[in-house]
C-alpha positions in Angstrom: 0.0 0.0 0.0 1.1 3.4 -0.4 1.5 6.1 1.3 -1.6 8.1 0.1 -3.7 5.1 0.3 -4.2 4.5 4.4 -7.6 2.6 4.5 -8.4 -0.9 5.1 -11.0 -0.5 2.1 -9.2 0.8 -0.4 -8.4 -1.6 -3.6 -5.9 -4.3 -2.9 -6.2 -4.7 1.0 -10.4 -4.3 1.0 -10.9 -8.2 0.2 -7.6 -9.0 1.8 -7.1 -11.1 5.5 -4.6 -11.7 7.5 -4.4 -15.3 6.6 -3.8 -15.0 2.7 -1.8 -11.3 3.0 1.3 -9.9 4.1 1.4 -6.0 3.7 4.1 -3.9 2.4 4.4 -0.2 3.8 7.9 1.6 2.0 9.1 5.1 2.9 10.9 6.5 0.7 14.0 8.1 1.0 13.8 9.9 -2.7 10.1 11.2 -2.0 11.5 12.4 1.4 14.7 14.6 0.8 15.2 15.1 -3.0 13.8 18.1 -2.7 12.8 20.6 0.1 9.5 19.8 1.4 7.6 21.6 4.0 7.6 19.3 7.5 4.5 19.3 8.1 3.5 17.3 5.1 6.4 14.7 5.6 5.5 14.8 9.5 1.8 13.7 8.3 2.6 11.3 5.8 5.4 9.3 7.4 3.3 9.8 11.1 0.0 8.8 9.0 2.0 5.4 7.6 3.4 4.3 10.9 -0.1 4.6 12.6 -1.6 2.7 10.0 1.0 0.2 9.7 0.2 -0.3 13.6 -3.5 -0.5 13.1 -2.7 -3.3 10.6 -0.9 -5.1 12.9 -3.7 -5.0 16.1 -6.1 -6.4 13.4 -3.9 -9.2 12.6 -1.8 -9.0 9.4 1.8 -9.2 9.0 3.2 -5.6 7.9 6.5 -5.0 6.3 7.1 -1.9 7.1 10.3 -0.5 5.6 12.8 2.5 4.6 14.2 2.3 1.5 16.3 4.1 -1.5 13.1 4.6 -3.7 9.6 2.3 -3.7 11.0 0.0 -6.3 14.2 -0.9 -4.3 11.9 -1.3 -1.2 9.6 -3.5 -3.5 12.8 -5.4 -4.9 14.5 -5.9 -0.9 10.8 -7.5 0.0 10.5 -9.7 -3.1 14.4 -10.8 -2.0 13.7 -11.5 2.1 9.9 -12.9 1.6 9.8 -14.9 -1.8 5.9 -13.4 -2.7 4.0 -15.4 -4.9 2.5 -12.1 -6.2 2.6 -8.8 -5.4 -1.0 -6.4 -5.9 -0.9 -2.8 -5.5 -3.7 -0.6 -5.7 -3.8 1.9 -8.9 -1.7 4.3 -7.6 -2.6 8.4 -7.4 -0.3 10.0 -8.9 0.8 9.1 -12.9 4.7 9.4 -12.1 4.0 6.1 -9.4 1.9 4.8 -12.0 4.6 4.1 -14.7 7.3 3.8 -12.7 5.6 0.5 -11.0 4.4 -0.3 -15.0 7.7 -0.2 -16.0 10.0 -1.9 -13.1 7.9 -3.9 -10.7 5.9 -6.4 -12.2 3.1 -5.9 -10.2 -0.7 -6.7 -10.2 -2.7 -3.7 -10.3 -6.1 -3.6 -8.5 -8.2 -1.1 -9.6 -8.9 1.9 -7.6 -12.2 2.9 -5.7 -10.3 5.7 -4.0 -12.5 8.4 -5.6 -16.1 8.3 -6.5 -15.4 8.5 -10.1 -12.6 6.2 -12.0 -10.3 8.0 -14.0 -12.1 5.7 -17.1 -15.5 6.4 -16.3 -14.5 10.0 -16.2 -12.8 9.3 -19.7 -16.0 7.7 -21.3 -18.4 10.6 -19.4 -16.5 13.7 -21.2 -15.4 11.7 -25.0 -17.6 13.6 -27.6 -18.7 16.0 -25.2 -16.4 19.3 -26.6 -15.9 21.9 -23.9 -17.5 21.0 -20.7 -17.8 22.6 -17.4 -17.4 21.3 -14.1 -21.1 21.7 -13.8 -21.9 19.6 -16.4 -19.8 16.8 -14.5 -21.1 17.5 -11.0 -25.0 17.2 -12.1 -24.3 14.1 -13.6 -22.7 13.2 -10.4 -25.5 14.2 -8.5 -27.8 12.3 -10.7 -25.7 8.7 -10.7 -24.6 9.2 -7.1 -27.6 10.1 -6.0 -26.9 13.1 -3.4 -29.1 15.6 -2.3 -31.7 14.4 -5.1 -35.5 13.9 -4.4 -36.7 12.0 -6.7 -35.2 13.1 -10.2 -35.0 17.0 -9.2 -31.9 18.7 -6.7 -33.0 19.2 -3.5 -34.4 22.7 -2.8 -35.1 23.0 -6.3 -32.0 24.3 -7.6 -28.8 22.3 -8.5 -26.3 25.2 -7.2 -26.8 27.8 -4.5 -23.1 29.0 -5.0 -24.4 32.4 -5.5 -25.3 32.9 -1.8 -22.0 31.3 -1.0 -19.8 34.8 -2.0 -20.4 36.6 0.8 -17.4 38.9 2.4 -16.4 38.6 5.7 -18.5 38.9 8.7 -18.1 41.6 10.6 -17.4 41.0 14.4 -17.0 37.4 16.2 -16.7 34.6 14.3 -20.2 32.1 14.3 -17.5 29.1 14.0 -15.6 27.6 16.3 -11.8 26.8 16.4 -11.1 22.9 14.8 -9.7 20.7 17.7 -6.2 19.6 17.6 -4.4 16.6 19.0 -1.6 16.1 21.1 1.7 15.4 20.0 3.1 11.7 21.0 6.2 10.2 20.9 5.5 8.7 17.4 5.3 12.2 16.2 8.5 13.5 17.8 10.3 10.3 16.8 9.3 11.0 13.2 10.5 14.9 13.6 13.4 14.3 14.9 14.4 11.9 11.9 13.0 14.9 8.9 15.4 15.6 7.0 17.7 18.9 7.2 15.9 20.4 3.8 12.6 20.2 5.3 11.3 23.8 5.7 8.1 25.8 7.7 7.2 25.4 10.8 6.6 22.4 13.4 2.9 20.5 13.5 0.7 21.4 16.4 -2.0 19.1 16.0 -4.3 20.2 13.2 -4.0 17.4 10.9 -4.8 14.0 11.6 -2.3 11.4 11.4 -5.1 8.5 12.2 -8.4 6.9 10.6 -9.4 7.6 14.4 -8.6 11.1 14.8 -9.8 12.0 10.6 -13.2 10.6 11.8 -13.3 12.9 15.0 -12.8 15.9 12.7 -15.4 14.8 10.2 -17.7 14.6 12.9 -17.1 17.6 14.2 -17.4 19.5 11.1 -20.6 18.2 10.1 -21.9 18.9 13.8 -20.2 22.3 14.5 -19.0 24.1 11.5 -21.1 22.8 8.3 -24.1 25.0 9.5 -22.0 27.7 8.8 -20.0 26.6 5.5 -21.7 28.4 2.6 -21.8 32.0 2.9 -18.2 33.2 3.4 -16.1 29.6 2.0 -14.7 32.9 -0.3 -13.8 35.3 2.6 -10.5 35.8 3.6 -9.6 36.6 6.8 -6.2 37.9 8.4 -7.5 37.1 12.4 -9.5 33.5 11.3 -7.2 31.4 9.2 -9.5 28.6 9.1 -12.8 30.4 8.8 -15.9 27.7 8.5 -13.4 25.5 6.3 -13.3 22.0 6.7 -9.7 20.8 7.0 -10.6 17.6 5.8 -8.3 17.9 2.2 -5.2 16.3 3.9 -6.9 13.3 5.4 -9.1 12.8 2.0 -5.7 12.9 0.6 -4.0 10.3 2.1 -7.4 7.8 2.8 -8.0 8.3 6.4 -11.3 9.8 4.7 -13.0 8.7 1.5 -15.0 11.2 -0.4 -18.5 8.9 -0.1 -18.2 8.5 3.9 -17.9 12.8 4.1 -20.9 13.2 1.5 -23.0 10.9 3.4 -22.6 12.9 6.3 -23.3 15.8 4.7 -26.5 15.1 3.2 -27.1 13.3 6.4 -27.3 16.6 7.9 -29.1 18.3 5.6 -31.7 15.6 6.1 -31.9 16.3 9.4 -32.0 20.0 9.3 -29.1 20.5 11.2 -27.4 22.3 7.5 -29.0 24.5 5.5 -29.2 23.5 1.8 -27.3 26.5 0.7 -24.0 25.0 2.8 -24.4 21.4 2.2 -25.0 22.0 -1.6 -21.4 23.7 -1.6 -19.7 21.4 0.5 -21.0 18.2 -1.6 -20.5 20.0 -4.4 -16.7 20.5 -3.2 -16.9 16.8 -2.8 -18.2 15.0 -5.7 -17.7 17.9 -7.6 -14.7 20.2 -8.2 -12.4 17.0 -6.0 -13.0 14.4 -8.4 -13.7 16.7 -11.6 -9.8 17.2 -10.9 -9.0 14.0 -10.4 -10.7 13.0 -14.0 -9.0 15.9 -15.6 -5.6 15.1 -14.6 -5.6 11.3 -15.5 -7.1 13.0 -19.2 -4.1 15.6 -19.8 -0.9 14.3 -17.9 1.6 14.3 -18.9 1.5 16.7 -21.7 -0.3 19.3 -18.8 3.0 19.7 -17.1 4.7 21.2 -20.5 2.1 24.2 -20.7 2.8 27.8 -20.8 0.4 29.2 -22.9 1.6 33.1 -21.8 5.5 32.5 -21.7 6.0 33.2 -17.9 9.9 32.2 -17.2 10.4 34.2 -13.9 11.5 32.2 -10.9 9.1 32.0 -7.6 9.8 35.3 -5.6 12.1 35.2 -2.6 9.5 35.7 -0.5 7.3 32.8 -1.2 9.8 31.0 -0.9 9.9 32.7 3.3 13.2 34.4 2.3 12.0 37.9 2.6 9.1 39.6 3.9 6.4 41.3 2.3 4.3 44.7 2.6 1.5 43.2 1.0 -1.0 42.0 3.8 -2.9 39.8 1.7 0.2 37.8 0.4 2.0 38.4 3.6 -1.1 36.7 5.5 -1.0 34.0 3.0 2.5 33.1 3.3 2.7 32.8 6.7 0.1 30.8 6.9 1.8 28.7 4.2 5.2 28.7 6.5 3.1 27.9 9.9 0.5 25.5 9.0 1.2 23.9 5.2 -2.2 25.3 4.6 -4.2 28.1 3.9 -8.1 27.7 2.4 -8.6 27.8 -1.9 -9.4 31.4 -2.6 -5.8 32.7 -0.6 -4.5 30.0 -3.4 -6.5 30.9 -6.7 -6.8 34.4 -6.1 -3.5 35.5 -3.9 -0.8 33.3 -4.4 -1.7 31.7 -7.9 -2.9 35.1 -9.5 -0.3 36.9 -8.3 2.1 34.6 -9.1 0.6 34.3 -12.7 0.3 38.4 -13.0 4.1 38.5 -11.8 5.2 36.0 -14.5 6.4 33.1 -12.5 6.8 30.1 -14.7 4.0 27.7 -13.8 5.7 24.4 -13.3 7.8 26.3 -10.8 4.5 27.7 -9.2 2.8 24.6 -8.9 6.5 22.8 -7.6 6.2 25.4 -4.9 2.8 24.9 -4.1 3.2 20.8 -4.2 6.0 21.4 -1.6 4.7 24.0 0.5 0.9 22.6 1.4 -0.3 19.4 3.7 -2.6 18.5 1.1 -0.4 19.1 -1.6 -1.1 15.8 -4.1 0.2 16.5 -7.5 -3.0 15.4 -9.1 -4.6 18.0 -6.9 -1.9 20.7 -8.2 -1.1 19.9 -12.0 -4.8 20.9 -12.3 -5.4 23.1 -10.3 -2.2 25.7 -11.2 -1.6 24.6 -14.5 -5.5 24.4 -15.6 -7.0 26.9 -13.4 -5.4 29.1 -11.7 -2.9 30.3 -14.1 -4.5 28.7 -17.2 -1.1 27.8 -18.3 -3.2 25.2 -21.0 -5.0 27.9 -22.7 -8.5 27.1 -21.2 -8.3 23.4 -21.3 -10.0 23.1 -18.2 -11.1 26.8 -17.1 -12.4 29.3 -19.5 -10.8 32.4 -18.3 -8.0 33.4 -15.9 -8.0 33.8 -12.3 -6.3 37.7 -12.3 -7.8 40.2 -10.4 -7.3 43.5 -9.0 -7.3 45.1 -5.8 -10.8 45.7 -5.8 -11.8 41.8 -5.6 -9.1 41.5 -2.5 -10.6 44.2 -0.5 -14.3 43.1 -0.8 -13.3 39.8 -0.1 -11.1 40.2 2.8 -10.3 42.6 6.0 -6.3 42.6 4.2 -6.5 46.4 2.6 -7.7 48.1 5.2 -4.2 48.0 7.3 -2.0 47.5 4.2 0.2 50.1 3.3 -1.2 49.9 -0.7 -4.3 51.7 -2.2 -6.8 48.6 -4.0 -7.9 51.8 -6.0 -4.5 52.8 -6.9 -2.6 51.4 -9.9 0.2 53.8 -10.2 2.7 55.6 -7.8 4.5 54.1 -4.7 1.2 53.3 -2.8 -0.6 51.8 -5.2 -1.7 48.1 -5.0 0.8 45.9 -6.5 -2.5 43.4 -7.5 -3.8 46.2 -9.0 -0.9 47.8 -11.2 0.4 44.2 -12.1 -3.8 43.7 -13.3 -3.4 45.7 -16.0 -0.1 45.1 -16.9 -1.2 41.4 -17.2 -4.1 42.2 -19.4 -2.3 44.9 -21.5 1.2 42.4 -22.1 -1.3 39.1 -23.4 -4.2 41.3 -24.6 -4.0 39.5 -28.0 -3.8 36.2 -26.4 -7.1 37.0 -24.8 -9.2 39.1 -27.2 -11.1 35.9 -28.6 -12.3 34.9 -25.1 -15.6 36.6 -24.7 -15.2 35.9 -20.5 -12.5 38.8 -20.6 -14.4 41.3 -22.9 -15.1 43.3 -20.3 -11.5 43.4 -18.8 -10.2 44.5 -22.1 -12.7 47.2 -22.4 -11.6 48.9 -19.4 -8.3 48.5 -20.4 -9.0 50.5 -23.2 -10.4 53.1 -21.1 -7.3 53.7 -19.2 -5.6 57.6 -19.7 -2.7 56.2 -17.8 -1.9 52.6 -18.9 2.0 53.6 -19.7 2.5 54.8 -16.0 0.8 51.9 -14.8 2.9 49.8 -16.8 6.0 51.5 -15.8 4.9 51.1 -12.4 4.6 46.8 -12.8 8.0 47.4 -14.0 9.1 48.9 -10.4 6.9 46.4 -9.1 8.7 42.9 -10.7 12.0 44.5 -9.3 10.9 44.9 -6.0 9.0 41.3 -6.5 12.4 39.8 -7.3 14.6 41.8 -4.7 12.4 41.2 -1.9 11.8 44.8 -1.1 7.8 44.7 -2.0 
């Protein structure tokens, strides 16, 4: 089993006892220290393996449970000491582990009920279908799955309430209450001790479960306490609340301790109930079965020709300081980033709309973006970020998988968020030494790749006001100032 697949029901091990199955748990030295990872994500994944190499063990099987070079030498040292009449690993997640095991292991391949939707049945669903929309996928989701459905019509009469879902931040105390965290054990501090020198951020402190046990306490108390008050700001940014009315649950679903149908049922059990109002179980589920495994289907489709797109020619390196080398003026990045440095995580609109648009409007190459971001977050799977920087957020595949952009302004930050109102730029400025930098590097973006997006009729409007600019050379001389500063860490 790998280490992203942590549940007894998963593939290979579901029909599997102790009588007829030995189990083989490798961690890796290559996927641990060829590159600088942030330690929270190794602590979780190496904690989350050991635990559930013990829980095998107390329910009877034999576990091999080993370090090794890379997976295939652990695989080959196995094969050597135990003499296995076969060896069956479940489909793995990510398509690098996928061909390297198809090309060296000689393995059987069980096929994968990880997600909701197979990667084939995702295949079959979209041939013929032309452009499609995430939409399009989730109804049909919604309709074979059969959540939140009466009869053949979407509960509440509508299939998506995301438009109630936008709204900014509250004012005053927070309705939602602060996620519970568990105590570090010896296991965890054994496994810190050992991380390697590269590893980078700061230490865990107990907000992401490293157990089946402790990912079901969380999904239950996220359905119970915090789902009630899910939809209407899952888009607000905070700089007091980093976790707002946000599940959490992405690193557990990540690595198995959850699967996607278990936290749907829950969901709509609660809706059922009338504990959740439709508007926030709608988004949730639709976060579920939805965008999560409309992802997953996507990435399986494109990889691994997605990783070679550039469609705007963005060759700048990640800036120093998201990469915690420098410090930054900007409140909304410099809340982001820490977050980034102190937790692995911060919630999907500080990653679409700060650090991926920002990123994207700054010209930063997007394999090196979405490298950063696979490093730098808990729940950072790469089929979770091939499609979700090189698709979406910086549409790197010229609209492949999203139909515009994700750039904004100033303007969206400060109705979204409490950031501008301390920060030392102007949203409503573009030009002079105040002015917002997502603002002045806005334009710049739309003025540099204006004939790149002329035909797309989703940024008519951006390229109207462009045209209605008296200053657009100042403000571009002003992105200029802006990049140095970017690269020098002095923004």
């Amino acid at each position: 089993m790998l280490g992203d697949q942590l549940n007894r029901r998963v593939g290979a091990l579901a029909d599997a006892t102790p009588a007829d199955t030995r189990v083989l748990l490798v961690e890796s030295a290559a996927a641990k220290g060829s590159r600088p990872i942030h330690r929270q994500r190794l602590h979780l994944v190496v904690t989350a393996m050991r635990r559930f190499a013990e829980e095998l063990r107390s329910a009877g099987f034999e576990v091999d449970h080993r370090s090794a070079s890379t997976l295939v030498a652990g695989l080959d040292a196995h094969r050597d000491e135990h003499r296995p009449d076969r060896v069956r690993v479940t489909e793995p997640l990510s398509w690098s582990m996928l061909h390297a095991l198809d090309a060296r292991a000689d393995v059987e391949l069980v096929r994968s009920d990880q997600f909701l939707c197979h990667p084939d049945d995702f295949a079959r669903w979209i041939d013929g279908r032309g452009r499609t929309r995430m939409e399009d996928f989730y109804r049909w989701q919604r309709t074979r799955l059969g959540y939140l459905m009466d009869g053949d019509e979407p509960a509440g009469g509508r299939w998506n309430f995301d438009h109630e879902n936008r709204e900014p931040p509250p004012e005053g105390d927070a309705p939602w209450p602060t996620p519970p965290r568990s105590r570090l054990d010896d296991l965890d501090r054994e496994v810190l001790a050992a991380l390697p020198d590269s590893a980078f951020g700061g230490d865990p402190d107990g907000w992401w479960p490293t157990s089946r046990r402790a990912a079901l306490a969380r999904l239950d108390h996220f359905v119970t306490a915090v789902l009630p008050h899910f939809g209407p700001h899952e888009d607000a940014m905070l700089g007091r609340d980093w976790h707002l009315a946000h599940s959490l649950l992405s690193p557990a679903l990540n690595l198995g301790l959850l699967l996607p149908g278990e936290v749907a049922d829950r969901a709509e059990e609660a809706y059922r109930a009338g504990d959740v109002p439709i508007a926030s179980a709608e988004g949730f589920i639709r976060q579920i079965i939805g965008w999560r495994e409309y992802v997953w289907g996507r990435y399986w489709l494109h990889m691994p020709e997605w990783l070679d797109h550039n469609v705007f020619g963005n060759d700048a390196p990640v800036p120093p300081a998201y990469r915690g080398e420098t410090d930054t003026h900007m409140a909304c990045l410099a809340t982001a980033l820490d977050g980034v440095q102190t937790r692995g995580w911060v919630h999907h609109i500080q990653r679409l709309m700060v650090l991926a648009s920002f990123a994207n409007m700054a010209g930063v190459h997007p394999r090196a973006l979405m490298d950063w971001m696979q490093v730098s977050f808990v729940d950072g799977a790469e089929w979770v970020m091939v499609p979700n920087v090189i698709g979406m957020a910086t549409w790197a595949d010229g609209g492949t998988m999203a139909t515009k952009p994700y750039v904004s302004g100033g303007a969206y930050i400060n109705r979204m968020s409490d950031h501008c109102r301390d920060c030392r730029y102007d949203p409503k400025k573009r030009t002079g030494p105040d002015a917002c930098p997502f603002t002045t590097l806005y334009w710049d973006f739309l003025a540099r790749n204006r004939e790149r997006l002329s035909g797309n009729h989703r940024m008519a409007q951006p390229l109207k006001g462009l045209d209605r600019l008296s200053d657009l050379d100042e403000t571009r001389d002003r992105a200029a100032e802006v990049l140095e500063l970017l690269a020098t860490g002095d923004l």
